[in-house]
C-alpha positions in Angstrom: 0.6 -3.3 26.7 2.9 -2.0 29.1 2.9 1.6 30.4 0.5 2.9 28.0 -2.1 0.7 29.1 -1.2 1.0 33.0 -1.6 4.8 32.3 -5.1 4.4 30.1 -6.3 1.8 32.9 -5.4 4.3 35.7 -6.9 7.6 33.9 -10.3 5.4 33.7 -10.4 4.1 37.6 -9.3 7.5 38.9 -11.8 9.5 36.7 -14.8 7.2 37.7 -13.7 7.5 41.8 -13.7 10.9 41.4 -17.4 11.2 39.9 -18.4 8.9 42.5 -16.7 10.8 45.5 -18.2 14.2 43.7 -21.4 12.9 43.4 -21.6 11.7 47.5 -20.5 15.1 48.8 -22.4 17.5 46.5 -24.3 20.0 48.1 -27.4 19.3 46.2 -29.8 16.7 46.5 -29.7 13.6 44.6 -32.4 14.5 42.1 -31.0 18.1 41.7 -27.9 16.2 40.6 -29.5 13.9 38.3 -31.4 17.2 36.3 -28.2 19.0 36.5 -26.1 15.4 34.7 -29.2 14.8 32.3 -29.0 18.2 31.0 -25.1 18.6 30.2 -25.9 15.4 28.2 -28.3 16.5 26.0 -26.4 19.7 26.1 -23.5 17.5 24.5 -25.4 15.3 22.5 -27.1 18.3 20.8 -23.3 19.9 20.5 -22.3 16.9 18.8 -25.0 16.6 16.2 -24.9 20.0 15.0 -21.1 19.5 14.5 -22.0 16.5 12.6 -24.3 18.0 10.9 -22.0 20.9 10.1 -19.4 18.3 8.8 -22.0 16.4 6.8 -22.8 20.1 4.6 -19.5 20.7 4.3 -18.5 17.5 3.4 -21.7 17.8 0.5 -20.5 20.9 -0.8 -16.9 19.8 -1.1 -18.2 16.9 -2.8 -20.4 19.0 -5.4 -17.2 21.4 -6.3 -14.7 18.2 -6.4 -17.1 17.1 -9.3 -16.6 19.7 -11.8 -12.7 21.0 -11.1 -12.1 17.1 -12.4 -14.3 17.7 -15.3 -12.7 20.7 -16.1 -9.4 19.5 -15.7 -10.3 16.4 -17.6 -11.8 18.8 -20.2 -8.3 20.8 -20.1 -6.0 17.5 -20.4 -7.7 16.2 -23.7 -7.7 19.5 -25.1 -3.7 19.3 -24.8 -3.5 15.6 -25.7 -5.4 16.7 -29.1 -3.1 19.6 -29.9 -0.4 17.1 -29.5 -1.8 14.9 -31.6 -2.5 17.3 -34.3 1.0 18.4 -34.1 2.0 15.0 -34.3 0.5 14.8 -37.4 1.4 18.0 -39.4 5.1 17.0 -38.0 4.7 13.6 -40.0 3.4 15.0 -42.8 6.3 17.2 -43.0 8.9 14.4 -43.0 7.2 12.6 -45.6 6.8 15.7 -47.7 10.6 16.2 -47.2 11.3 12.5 -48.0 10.0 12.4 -51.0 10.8 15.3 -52.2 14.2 13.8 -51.3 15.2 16.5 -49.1 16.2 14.6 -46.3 18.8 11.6 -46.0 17.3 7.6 -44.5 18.8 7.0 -42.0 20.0 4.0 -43.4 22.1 5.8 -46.2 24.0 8.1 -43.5 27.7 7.5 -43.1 28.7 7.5 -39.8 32.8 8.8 -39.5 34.7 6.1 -36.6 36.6 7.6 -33.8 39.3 6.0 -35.1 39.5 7.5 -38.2 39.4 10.9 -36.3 43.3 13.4 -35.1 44.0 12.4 -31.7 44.3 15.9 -29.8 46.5 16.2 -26.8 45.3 18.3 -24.0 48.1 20.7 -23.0 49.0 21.2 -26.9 45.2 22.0 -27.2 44.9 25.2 -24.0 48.4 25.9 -25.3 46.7 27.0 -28.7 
């Protein structure tokens, strides 16, 4: 709460002195003053309500459109997640159909060759080639 505040503090006294000094050396009378101070406020507080106001509608129509873009996107994400599904299936069915019609190998009947067992290649012979 160093210079920040200081500054805040400062802003506040200075601003107050100087709608105080304003007020004593106006040119109109004290009541004129008064009429002249009561109707910028309501000036402002009207200001600000309509912009509240204003805010409030558009915060109701945002609101109103948010709902159905998620319905429709919701709507739009199961109709992918289906045709997944489906494809899924007809994908499953045709790797049963293939396995037992014994067109495919298990997996557990598949020789794999070692690296061993494979010709050691060296490089340079290899771009030489």
């Amino acid at each position: 709460m160093g210079k920040g505040f200081s500054f805040v503090a400062g802003a506040v006294v200075g601003a107050a002195a100087g709608t105080i000094i304003g007020i004593l050396v106006a040119p109109r009378s004290g009541s004129e003053t008064r009429a002249m101070a009561a109707d910028m406020a309501n000036d402002a507080w009207d200001n600000a309500r309509d912009m509240y106001e204003q805010g409030m509608d558009q915060a109701r129509v945002a609101a109103t459109d948010f709902g159905p873009m998620v319905d429709a996107k919701t709507d739009e994400l199961r109709a992918k997640v289906d045709l997944a599904r489906e494809r899924m299936d007809q994908l499953r069915e045709q790797l049963n159909d293939a396995i037992a019609g014994g067109n495919v190998t298990p997996a557990a009947d598949v020789v794999v060759e070692s690296v061993a067992d494979a010709p050691v290649v060296d490089p340079e012979v290899a771009e030489e080639a």
